[in-house]
N, CA, C and O atoms as a GROMACS GRO file, in nm:
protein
  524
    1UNK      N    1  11.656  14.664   6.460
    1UNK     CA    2  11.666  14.535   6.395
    1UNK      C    3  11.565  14.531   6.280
    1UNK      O    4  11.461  14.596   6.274
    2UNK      N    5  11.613  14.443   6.189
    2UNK     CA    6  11.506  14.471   6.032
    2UNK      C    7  11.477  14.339   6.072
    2UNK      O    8  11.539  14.260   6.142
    3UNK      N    9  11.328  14.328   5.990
    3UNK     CA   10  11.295  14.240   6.001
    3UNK      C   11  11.232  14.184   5.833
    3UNK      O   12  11.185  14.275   5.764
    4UNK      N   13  11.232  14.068   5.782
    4UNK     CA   14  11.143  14.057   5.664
    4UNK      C   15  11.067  13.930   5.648
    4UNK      O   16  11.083  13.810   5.667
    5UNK      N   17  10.975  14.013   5.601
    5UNK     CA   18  10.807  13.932   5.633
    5UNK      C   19  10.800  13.849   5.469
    5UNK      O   20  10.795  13.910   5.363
    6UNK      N   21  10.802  13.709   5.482
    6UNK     CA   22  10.740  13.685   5.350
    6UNK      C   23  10.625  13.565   5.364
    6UNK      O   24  10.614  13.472   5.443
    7UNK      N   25  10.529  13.617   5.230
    7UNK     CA   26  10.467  13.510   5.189
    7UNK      C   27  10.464  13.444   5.068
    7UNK      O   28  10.416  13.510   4.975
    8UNK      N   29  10.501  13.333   5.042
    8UNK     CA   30  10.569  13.286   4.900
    8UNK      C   31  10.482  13.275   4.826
    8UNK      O   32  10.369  13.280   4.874
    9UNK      N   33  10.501  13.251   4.657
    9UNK     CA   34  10.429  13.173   4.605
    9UNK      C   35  10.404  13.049   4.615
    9UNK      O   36  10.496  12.974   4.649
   10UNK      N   37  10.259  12.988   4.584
   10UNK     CA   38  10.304  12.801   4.635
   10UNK      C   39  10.201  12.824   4.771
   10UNK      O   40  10.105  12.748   4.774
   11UNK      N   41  10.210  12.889   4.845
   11UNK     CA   42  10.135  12.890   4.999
   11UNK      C   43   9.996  12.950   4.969
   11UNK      O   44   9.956  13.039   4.894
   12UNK      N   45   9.948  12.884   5.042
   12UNK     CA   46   9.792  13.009   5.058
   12UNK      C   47   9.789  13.116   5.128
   12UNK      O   48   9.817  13.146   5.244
   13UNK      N   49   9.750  13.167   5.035
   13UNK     CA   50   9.699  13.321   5.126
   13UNK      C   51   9.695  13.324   5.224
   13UNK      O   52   9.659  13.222   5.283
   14UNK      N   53   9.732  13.446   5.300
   14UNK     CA   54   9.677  13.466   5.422
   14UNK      C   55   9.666  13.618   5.413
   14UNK      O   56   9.721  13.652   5.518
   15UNK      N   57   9.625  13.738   5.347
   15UNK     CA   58   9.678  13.827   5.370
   15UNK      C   59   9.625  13.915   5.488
   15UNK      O   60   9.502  13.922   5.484
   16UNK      N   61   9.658  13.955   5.549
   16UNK     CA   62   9.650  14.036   5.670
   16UNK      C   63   9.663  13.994   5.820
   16UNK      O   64   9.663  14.067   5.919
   17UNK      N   65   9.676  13.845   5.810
   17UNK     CA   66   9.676  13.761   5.941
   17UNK      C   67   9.752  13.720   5.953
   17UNK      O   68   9.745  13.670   6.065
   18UNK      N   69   9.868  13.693   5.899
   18UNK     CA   70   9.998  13.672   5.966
   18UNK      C   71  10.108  13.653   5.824
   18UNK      O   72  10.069  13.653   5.708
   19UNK      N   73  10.246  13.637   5.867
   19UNK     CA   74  10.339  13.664   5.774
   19UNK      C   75  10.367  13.471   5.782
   19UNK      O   76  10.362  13.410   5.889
   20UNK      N   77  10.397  13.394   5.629
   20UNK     CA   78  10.407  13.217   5.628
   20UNK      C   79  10.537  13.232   5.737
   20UNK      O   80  10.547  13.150   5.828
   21UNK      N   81  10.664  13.371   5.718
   21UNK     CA   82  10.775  13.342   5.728
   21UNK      C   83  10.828  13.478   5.769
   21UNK      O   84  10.808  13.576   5.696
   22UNK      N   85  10.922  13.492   5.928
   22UNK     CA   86  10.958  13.598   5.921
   22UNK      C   87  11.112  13.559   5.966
   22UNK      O   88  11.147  13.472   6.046
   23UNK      N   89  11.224  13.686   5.861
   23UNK     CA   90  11.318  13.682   5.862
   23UNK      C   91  11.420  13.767   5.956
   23UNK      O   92  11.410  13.888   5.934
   24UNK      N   93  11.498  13.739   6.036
   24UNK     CA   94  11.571  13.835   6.095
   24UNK      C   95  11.699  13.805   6.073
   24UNK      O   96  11.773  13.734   6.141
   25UNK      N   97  11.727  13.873   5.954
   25UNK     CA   98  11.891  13.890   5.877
   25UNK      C   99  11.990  13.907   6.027
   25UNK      O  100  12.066  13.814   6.054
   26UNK      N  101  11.986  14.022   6.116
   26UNK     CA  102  12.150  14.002   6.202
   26UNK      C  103  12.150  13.873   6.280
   26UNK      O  104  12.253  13.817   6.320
   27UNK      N  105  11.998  13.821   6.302
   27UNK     CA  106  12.049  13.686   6.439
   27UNK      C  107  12.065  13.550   6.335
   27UNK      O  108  12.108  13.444   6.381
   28UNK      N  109  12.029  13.564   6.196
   28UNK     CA  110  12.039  13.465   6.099
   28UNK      C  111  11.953  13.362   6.102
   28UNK      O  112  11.971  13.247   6.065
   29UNK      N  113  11.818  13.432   6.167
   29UNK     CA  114  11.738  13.290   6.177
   29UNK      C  115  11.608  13.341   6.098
   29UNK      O  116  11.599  13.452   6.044
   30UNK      N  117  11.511  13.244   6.099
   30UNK     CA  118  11.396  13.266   6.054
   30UNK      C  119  11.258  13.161   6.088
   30UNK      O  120  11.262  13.039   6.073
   31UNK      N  121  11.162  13.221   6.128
   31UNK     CA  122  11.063  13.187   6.220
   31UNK      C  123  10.934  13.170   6.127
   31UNK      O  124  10.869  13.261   6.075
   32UNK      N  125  10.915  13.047   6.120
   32UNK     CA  126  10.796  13.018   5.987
   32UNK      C  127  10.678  12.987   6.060
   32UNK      O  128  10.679  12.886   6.131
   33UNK      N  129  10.542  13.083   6.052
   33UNK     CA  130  10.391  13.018   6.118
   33UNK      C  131  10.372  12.901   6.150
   33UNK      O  132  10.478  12.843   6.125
   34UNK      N  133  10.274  12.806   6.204
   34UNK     CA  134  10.232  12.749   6.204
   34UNK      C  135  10.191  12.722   6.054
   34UNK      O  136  10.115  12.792   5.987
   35UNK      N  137  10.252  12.613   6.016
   35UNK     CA  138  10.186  12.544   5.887
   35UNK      C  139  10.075  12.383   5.907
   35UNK      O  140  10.091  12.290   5.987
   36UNK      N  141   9.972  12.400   5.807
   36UNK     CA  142   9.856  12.311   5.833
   36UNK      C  143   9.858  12.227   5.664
   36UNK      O  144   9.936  12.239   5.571
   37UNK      N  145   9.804  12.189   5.672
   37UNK     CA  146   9.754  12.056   5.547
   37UNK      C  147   9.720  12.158   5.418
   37UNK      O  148   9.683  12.102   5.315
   38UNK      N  149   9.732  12.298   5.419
   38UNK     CA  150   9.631  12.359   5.260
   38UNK      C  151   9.755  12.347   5.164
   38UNK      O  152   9.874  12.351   5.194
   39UNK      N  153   9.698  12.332   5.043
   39UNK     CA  154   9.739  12.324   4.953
   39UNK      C  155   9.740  12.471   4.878
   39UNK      O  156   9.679  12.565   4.931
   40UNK      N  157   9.801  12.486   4.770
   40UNK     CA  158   9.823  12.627   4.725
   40UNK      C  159   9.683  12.703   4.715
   40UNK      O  160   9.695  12.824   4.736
   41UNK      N  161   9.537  12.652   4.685
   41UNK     CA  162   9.426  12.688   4.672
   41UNK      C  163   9.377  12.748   4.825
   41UNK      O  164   9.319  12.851   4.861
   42UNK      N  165   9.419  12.659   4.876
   42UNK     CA  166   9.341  12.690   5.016
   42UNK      C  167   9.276  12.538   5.088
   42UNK      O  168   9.237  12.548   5.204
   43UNK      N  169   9.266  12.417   5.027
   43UNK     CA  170   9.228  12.323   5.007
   43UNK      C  171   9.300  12.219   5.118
   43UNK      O  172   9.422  12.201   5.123
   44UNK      N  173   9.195  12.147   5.216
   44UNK     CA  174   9.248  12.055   5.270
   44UNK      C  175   9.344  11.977   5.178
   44UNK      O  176   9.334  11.984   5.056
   45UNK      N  177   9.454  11.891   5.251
   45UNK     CA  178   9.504  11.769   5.202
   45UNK      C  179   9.501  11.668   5.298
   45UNK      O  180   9.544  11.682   5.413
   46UNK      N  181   9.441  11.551   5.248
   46UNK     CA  182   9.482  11.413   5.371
   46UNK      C  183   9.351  11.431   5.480
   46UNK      O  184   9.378  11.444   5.599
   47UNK      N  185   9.236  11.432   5.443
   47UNK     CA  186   9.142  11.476   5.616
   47UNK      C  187   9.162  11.330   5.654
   47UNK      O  188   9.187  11.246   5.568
   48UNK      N  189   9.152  11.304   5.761
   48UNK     CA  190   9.161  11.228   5.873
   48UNK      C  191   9.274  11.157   5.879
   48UNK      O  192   9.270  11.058   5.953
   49UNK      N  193   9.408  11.189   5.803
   49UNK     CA  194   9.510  11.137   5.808
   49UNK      C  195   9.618  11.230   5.836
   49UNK      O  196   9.627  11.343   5.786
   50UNK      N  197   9.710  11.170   5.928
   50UNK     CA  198   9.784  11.275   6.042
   50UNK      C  199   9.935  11.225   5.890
   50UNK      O  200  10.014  11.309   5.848
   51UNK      N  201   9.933  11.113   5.854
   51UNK     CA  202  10.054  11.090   5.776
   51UNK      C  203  10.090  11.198   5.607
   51UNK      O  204  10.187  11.249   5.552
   52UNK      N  205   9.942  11.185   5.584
   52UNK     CA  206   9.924  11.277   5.436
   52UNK      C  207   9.927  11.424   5.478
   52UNK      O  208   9.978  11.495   5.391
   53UNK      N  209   9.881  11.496   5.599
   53UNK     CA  210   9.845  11.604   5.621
   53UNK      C  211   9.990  11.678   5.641
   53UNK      O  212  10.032  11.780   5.586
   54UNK      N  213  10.060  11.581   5.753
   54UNK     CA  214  10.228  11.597   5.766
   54UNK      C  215  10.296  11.594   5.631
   54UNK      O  216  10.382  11.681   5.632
   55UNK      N  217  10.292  11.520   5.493
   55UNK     CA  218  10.355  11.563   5.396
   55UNK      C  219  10.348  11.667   5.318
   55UNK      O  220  10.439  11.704   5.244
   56UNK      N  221  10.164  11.755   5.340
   56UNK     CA  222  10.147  11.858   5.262
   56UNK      C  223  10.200  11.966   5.354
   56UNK      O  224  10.199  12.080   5.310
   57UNK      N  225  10.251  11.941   5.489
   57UNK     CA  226  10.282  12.037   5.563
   57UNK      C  227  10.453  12.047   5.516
   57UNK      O  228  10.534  12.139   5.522
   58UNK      N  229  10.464  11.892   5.464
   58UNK     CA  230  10.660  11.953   5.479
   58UNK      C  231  10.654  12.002   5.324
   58UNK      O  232  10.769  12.029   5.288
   59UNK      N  233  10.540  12.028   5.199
   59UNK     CA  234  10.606  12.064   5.138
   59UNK      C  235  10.567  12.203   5.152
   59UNK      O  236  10.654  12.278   5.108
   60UNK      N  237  10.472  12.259   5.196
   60UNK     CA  238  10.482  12.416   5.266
   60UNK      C  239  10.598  12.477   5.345
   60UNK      O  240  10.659  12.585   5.341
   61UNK      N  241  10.605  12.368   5.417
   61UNK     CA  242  10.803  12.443   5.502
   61UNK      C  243  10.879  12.475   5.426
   61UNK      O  244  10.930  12.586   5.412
   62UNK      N  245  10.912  12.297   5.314
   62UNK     CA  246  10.998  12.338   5.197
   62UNK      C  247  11.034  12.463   5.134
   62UNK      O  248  11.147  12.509   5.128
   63UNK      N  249  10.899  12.528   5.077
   63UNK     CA  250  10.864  12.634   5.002
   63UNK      C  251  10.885  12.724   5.107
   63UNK      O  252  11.003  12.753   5.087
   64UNK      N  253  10.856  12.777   5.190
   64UNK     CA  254  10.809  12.887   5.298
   64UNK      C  255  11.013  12.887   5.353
   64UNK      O  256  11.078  12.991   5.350
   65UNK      N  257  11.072  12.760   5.392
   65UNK     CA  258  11.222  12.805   5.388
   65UNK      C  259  11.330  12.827   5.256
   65UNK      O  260  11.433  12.893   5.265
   66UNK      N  261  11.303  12.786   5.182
   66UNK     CA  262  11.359  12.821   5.057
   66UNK      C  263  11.312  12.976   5.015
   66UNK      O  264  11.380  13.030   4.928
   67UNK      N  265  11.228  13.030   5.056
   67UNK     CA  266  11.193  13.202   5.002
   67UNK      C  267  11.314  13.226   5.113
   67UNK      O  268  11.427  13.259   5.076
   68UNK      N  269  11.296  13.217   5.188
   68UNK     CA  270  11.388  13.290   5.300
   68UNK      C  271  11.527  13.243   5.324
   68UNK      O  272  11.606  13.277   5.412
   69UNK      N  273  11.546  13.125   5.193
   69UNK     CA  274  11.706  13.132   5.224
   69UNK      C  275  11.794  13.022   5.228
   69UNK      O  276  11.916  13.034   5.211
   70UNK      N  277  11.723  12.886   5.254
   70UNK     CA  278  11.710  12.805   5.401
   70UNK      C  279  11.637  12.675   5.326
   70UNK      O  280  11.564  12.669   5.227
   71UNK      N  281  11.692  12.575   5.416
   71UNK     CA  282  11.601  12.434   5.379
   71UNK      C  283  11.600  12.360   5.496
   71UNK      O  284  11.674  12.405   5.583
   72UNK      N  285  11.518  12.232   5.530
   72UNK     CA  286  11.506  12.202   5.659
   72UNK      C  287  11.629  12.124   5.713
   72UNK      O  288  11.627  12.066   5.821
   73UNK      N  289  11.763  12.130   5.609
   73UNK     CA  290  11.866  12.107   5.661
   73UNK      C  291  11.934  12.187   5.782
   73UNK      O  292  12.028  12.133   5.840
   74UNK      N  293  11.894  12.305   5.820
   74UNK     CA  294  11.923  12.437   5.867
   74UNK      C  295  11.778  12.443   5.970
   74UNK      O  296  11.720  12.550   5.978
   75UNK      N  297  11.731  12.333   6.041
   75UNK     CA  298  11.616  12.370   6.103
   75UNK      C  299  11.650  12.315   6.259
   75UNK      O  300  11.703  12.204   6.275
   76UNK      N  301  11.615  12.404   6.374
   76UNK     CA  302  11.667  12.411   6.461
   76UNK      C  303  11.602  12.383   6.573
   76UNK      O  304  11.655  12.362   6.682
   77UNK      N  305  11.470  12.383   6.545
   77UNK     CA  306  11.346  12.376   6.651
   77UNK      C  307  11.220  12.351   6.597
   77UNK      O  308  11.169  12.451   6.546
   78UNK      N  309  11.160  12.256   6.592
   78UNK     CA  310  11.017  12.216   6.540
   78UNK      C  311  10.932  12.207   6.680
   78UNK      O  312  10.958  12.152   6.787
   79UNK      N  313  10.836  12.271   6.642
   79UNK     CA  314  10.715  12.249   6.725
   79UNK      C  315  10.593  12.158   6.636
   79UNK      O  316  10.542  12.180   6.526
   80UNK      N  317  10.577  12.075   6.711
   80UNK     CA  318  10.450  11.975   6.624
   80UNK      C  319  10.308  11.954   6.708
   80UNK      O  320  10.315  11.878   6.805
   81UNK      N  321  10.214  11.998   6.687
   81UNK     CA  322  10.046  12.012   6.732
   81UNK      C  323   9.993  11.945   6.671
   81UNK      O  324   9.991  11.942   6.548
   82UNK      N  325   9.920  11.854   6.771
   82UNK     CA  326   9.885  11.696   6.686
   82UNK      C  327   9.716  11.717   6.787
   82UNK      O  328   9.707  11.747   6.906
   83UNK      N  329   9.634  11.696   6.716
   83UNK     CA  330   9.484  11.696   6.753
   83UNK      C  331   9.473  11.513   6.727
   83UNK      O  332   9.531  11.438   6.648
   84UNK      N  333   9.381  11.494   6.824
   84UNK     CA  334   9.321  11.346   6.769
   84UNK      C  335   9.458  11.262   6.790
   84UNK      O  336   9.502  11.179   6.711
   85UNK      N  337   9.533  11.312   6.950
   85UNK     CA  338   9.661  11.264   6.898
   85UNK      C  339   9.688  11.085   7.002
   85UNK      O  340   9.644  11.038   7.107
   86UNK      N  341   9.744  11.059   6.938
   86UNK     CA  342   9.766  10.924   6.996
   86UNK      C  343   9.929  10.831   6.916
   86UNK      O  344   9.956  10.827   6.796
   87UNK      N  345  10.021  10.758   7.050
   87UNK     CA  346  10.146  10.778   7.004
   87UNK      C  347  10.193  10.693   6.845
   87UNK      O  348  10.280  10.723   6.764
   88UNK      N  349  10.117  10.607   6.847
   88UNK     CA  350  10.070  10.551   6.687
   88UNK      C  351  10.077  10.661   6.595
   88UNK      O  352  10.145  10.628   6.498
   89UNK      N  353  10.044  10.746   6.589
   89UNK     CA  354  10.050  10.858   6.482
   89UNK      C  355  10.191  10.949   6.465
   89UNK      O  356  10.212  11.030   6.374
   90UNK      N  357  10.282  10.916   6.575
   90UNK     CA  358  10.361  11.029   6.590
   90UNK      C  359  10.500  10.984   6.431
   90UNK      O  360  10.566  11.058   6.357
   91UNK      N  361  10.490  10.826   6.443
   91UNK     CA  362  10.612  10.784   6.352
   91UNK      C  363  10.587  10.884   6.174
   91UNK      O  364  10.665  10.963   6.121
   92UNK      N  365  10.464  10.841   6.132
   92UNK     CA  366  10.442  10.917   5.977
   92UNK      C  367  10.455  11.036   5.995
   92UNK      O  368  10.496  11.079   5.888
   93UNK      N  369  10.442  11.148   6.094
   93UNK     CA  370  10.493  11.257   6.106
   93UNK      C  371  10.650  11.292   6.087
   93UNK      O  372  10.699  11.371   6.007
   94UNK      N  373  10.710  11.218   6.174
   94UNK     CA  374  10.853  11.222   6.176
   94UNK      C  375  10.864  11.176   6.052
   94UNK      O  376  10.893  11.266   5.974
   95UNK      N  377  10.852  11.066   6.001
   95UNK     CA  378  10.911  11.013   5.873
   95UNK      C  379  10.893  11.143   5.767
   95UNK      O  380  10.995  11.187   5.713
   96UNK      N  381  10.772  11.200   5.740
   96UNK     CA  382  10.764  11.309   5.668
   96UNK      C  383  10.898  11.383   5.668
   96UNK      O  384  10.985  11.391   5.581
   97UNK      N  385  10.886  11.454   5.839
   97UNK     CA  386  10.973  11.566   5.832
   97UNK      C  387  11.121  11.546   5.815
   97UNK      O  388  11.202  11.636   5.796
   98UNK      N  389  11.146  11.412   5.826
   98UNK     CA  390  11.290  11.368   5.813
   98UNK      C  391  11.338  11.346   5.652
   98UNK      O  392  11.452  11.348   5.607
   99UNK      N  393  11.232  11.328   5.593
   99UNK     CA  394  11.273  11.266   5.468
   99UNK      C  395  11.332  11.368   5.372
   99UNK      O  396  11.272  11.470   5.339
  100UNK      N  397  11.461  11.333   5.326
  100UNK     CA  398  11.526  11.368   5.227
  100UNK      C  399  11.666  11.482   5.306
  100UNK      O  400  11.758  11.547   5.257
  101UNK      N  401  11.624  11.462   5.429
  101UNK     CA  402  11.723  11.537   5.534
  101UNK      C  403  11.814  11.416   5.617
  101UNK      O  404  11.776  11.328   5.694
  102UNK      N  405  11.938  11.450   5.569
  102UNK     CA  406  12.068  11.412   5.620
  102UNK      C  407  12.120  11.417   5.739
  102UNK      O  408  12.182  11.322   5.786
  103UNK      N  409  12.093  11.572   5.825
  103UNK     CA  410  12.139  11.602   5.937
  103UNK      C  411  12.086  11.572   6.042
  103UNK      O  412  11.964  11.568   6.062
  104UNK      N  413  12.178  11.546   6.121
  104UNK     CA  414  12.092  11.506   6.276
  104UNK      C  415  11.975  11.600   6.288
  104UNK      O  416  11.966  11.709   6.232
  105UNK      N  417  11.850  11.522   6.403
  105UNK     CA  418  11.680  11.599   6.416
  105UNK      C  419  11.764  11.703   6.472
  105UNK      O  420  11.883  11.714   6.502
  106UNK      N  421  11.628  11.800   6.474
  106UNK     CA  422  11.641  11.957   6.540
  106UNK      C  423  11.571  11.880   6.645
  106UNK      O  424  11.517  11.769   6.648
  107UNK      N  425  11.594  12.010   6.763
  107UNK     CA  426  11.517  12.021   6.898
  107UNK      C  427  11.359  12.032   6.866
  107UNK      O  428  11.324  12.136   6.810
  108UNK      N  429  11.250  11.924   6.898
  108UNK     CA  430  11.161  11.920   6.904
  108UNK      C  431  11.073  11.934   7.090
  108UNK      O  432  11.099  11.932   7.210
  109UNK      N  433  10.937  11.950   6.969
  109UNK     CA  434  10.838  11.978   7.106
  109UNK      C  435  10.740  11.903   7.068
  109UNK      O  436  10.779  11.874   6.954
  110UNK      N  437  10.614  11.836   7.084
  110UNK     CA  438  10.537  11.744   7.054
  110UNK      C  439  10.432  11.777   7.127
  110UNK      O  440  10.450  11.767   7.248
  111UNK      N  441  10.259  11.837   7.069
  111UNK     CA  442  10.214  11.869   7.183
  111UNK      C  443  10.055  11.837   7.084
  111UNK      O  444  10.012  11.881   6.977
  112UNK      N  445   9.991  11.714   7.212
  112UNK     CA  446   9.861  11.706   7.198
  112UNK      C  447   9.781  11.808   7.199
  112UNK      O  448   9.832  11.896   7.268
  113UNK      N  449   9.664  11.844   7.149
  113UNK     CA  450   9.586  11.911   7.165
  113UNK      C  451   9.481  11.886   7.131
  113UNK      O  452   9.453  11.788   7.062
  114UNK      N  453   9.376  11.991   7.185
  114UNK     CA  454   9.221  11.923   7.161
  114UNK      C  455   9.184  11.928   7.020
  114UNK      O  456   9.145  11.825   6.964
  115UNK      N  457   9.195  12.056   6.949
  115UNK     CA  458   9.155  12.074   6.829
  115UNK      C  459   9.245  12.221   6.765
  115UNK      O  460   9.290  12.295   6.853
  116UNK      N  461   9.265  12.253   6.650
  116UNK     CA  462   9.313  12.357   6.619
  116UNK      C  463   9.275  12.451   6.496
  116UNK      O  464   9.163  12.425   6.452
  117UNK      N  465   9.328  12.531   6.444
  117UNK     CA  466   9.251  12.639   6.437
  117UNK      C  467   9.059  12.594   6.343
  117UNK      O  468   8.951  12.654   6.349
  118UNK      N  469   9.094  12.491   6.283
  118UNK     CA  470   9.000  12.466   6.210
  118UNK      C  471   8.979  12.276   6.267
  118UNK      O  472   9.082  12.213   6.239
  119UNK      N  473   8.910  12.219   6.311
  119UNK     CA  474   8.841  12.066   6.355
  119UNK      C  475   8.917  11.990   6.171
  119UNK      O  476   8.935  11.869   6.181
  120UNK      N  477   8.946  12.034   6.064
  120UNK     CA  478   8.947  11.992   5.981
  120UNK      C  479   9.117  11.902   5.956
  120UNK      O  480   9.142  11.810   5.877
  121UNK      N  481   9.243  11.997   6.091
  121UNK     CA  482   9.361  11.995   6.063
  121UNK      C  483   9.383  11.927   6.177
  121UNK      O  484   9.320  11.952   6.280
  122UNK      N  485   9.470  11.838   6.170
  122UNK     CA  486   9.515  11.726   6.236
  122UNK      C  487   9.664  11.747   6.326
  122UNK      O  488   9.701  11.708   6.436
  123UNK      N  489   9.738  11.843   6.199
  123UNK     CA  490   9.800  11.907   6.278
  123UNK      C  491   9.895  12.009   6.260
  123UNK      O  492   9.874  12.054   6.148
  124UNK      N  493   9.994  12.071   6.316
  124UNK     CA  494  10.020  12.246   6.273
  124UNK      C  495  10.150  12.218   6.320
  124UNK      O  496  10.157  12.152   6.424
  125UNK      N  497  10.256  12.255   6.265
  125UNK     CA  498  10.359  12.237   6.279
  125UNK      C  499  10.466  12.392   6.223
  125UNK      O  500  10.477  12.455   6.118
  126UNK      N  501  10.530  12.402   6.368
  126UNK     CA  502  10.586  12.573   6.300
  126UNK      C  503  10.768  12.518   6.336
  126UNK      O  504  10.815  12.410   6.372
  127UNK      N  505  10.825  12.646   6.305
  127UNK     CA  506  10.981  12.589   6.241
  127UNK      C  507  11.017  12.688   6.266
  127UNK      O  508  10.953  12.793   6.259
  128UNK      N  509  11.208  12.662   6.322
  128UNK     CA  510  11.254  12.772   6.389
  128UNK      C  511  11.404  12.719   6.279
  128UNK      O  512  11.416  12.597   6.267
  129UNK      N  513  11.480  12.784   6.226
  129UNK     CA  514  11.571  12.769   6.109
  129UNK      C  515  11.683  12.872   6.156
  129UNK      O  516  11.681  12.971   6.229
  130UNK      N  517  11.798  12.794   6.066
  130UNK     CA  518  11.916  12.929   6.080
  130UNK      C  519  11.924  12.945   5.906
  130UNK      O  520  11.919  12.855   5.822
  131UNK      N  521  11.935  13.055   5.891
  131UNK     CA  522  11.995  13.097   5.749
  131UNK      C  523  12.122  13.034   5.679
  131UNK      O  524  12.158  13.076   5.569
   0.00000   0.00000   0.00000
């Protein structure tokens, strides 16, 4: 099975620690990291806000599924990691990830946590897509 690894322009770096986006052409899907609040620099967006941090995250998906093919019309499974989490916060998330998408939600997962990779990110959200 082939597999293809990308990291777009538009995303921050990561080089050697993981691929933004990996593609597997025969099952037609594609499996995007955990995405967080950075901006193309590397640069928080939104600190202490779970609503701003969720929009700089959907426009990283944006970007990160469009290299590979794909837009979050075609998204099949969201996982969402919410630090500092409390159910008040959960609506500006969704509203983010819904906006400008037509199709019924994908299968979600919703999962408190204590803190993640950095105390700075509120929250990490990875994406499971069909081509």
């Amino acid at each position: 099975m082939s597999l293809r690894h990308i990291d777009p322009e538009g995303l921050h770096p990561v080089p050697g620690v993981l691929s933004h986006a990996v593609v597997v052409p025969e099952a037609g899907l594609v499996y995007l990291s955990g995405q967080v609040a950075w901006n193309p620099a590397g640069e928080l967006v939104g600190a202490g806000d779970h609503g701003r941090q969720a929009q700089q995250i959907v426009r990283n998906i944006d970007i990160a599924l469009a290299a590979a093919g794909t837009d979050r019309s075609h998204v099949v499974k969201e996982t969402i990691y919410i630090a500092d989490y409390s159910p008040d916060v959960v609506q500006p998330i969704i509203d983010a990830l819904r906006k400008g998408v037509t199709t019924p939600p994908p299968a979600q997962t919703i999962v408190g946590v204590a803190t993640l990779y950095s105390p700075e990110f509120l929250l990490e959200i990875d994406i499971v897509a069909t081509l």
